[in-house]
C-alpha positions in Angstrom: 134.7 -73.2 132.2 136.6 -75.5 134.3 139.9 -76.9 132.4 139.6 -81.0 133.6 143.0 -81.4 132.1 144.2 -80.2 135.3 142.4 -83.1 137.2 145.0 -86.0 138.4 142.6 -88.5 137.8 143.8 -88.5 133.9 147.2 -89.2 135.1 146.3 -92.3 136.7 146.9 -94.2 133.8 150.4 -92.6 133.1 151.4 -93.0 136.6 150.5 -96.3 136.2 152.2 -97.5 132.9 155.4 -95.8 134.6 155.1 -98.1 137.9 154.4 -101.2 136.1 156.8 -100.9 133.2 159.7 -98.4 134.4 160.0 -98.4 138.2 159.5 -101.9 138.3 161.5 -103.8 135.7 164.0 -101.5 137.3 163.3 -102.5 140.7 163.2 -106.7 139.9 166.8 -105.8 137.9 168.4 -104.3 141.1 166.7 -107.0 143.2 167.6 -110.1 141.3 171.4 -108.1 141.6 171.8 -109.0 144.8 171.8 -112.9 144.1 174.4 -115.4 143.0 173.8 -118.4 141.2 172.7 -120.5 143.7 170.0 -118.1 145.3 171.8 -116.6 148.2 172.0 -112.7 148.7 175.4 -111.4 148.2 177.4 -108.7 146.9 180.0 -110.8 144.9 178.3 -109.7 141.8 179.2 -106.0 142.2 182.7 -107.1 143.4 183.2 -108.9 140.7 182.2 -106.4 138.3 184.8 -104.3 139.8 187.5 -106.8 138.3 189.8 -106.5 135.3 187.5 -108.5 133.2 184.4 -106.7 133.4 186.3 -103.0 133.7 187.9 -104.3 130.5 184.7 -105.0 129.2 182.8 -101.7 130.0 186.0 -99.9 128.6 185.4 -101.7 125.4 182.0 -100.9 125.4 182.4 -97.3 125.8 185.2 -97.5 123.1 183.0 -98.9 120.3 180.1 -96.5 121.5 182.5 -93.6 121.4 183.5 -94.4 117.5 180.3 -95.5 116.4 178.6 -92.4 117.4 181.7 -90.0 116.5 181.5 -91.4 112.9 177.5 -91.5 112.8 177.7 -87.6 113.6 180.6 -87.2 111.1 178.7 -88.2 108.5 174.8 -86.9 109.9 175.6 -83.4 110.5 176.8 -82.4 106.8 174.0 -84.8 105.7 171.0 -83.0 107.9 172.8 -79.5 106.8 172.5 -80.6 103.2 168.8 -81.5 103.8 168.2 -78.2 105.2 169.1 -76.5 101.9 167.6 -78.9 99.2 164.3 -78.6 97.8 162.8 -80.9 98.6 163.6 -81.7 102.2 161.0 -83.8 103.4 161.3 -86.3 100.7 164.7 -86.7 101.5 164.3 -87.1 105.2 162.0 -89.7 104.2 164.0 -91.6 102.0 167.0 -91.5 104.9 164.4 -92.6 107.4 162.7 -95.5 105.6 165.7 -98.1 106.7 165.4 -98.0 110.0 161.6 -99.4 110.2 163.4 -102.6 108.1 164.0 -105.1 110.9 167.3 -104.8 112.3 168.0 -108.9 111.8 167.0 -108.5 107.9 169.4 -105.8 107.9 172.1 -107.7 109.6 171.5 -110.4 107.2 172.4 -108.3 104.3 175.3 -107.1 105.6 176.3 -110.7 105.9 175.4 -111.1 102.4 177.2 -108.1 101.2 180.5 -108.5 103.7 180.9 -112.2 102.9 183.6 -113.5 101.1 181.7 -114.6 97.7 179.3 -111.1 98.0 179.0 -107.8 96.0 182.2 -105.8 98.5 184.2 -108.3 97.4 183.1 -109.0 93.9 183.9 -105.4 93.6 187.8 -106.2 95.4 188.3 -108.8 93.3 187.2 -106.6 89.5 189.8 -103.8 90.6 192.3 -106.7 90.9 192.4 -107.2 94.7 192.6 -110.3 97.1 189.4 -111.3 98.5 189.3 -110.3 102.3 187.2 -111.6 105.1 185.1 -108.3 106.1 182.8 -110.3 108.4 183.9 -111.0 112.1 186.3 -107.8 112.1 186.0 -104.6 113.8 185.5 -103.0 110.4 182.1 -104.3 109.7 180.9 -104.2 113.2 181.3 -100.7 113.1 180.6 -99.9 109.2 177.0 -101.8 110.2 176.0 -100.1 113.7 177.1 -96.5 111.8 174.6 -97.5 109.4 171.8 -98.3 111.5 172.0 -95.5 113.4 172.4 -93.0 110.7 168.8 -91.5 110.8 168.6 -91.7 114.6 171.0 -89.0 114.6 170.2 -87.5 111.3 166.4 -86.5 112.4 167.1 -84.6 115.9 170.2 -82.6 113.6 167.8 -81.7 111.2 165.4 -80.6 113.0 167.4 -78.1 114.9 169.0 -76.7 111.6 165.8 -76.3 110.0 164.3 -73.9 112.8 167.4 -71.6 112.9 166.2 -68.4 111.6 168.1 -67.5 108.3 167.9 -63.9 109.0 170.8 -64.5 111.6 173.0 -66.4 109.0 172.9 -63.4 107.0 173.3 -60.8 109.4 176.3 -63.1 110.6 177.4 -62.8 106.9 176.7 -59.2 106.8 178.7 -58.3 109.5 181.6 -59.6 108.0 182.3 -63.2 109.0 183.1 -66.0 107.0 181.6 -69.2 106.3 183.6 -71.1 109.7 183.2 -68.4 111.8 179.5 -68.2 111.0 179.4 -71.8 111.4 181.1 -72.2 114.4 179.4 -68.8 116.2 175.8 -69.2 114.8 174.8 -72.4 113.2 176.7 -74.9 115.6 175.6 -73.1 118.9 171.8 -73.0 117.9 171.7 -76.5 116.8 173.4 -77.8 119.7 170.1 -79.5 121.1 170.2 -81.6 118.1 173.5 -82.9 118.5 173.2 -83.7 122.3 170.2 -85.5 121.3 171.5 -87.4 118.1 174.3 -88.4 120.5 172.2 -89.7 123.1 170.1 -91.7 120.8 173.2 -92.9 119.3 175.6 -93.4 122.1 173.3 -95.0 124.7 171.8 -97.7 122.2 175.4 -98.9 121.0 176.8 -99.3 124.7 174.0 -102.3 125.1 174.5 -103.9 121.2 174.3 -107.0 121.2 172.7 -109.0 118.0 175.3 -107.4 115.6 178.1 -108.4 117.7 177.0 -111.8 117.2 176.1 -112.0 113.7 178.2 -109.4 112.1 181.2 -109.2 114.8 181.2 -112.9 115.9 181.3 -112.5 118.8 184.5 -110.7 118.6 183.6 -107.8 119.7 181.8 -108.1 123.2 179.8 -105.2 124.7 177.9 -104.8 127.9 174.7 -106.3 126.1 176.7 -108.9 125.1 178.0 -109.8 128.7 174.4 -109.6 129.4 172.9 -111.5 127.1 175.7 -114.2 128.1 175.1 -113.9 132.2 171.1 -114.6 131.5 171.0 -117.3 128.5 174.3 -119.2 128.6 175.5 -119.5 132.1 172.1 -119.0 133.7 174.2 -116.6 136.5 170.8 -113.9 136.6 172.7 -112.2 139.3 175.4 -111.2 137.5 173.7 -110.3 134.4 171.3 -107.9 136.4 174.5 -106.1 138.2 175.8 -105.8 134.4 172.2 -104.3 133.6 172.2 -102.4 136.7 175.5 -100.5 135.9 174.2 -100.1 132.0 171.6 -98.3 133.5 173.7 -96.2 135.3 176.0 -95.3 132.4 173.0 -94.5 130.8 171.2 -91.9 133.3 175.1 -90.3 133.4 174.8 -90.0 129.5 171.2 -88.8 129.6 172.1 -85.5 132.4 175.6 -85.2 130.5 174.1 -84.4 127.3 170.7 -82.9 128.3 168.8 -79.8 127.6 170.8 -76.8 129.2 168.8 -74.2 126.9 166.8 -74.4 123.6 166.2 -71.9 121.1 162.7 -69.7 120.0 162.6 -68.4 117.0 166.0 -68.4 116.6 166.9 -67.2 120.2 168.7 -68.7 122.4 167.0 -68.8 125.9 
């Protein structure tokens, strides 16, 4: 029988969804680059972005990007390795999952309920006898709050890796004669190193373009390249130099993508 899977006619439609909302989003961004605020074509805008202000800027960004996604892997490694051993797994996942379908503006919300001066962090300050501190507008909560958003984006890829190592090459590991670090460091981290290249990319890319918590959490204190974006379009109108911002984000973002990609994978617990 003839397999019409094979036929490109079903991939019209995909081909399709990636002209009209990939390639050509893209395209108007890179076109609209060209452009200063008046209309004329010109490359000032990628000049400019060249300067000390905006290489400040995209330092920054990678800065925060860099911490938030060190600490989010910090914390979701042990976490998915501790999943892998409980029980009941799945529930957990679950329970670690279920935040991130809450709205990210409720969330932020909360944290500005929690973080402000009258609310429950410093309630709990002032019962041990502390000062009241402003937590809101400070590097602290920007980061404390992006850490906990993207917790279970780079919980779930983690876990996922973990759980498919086969335990039969932990314990040969173990019967061999290694220890705990060495059979973590040999066995465990190497097979699940797809996991962390993809936690990181889910994590790292997202927080180089944040720009919602910097403005309700951060204050605009902390400015990243989505910020600058978001300023370029809706405050000074200057599209140009917003879509040069956007056209370098993107950039950044295809160097993260090949950086941290797929070199291998693992089958059964073998690495091909």
């Amino acid at each position: 029988m003839k397999n019409n899977s094979t036929n490109p006619f079903y991939l019209i439609p995909y081909y399709l969804w990636i002209v009209m909302f990939v390639i050509a989003p893209i395209a108007l961004v890179v076109y609209f680059s060209f452009f200063d605020i008046a209309g004329n074509l010109t490359l000032d805008n990628y000049k400019n972005f060249f300067s000390s202000v905006y290489l400040r800027l995209t330092l920054s960004s990678f800065w925060y990007a860099f911490l938030i996604t060190l600490i989010s892997l910090l914390v979701a490694y042990p976490t998915a390795y501790w999943l892998t051993k409980t029980k009941h797994k799945n529930l957990w996942l679950l329970l670690i999952i279920i935040p991130s379908w809450i709205n990210l503006l409720l969330k932020a919300y909360a944290f500005i309920g929690i973080f402000g001066l009258y609310g429950p962090a410093n309630n709990l300050l002032a019962s041990i006898g502390s000062e009241r501190l402003q937590l809101l507008f400070t590097d602290f909560s920007f980061i404390f709050v992006s850490v906990y958003i993207f917790i279970p984006f780079m919980v779930l890829p983690i876990f996922n890796s973990l759980d498919r190592i086969n335990p039969a090459l932990i314990d040969a590991s173990r019967d061999l004669g290694a220890s705990s670090w060495t059979t973590f460091t040999r066995v465990i981290f190497p097979l699940a190193i797809n996991g962390v290249k993809a936690g990181i990319q889910v994590v790292f890319i997202p927080a180089l373009s944040l720009f919602v918590i910097t403005r309700l959490i951060a204050g605009n204190k902390v400015i990243t390249l989505g910020t600058a974006i978001e300023q370029q379009f809706l405050v000074t109108q200057n599209w140009g130099m917003g879509s040069t911002i956007a056209v370098f984000l993107i950039l950044f973002m295809i160097i993260i993508m090949i950086a941290t990609g797929e070199k291998g994978g693992t089958i059964n617990g073998k690495i091909k």
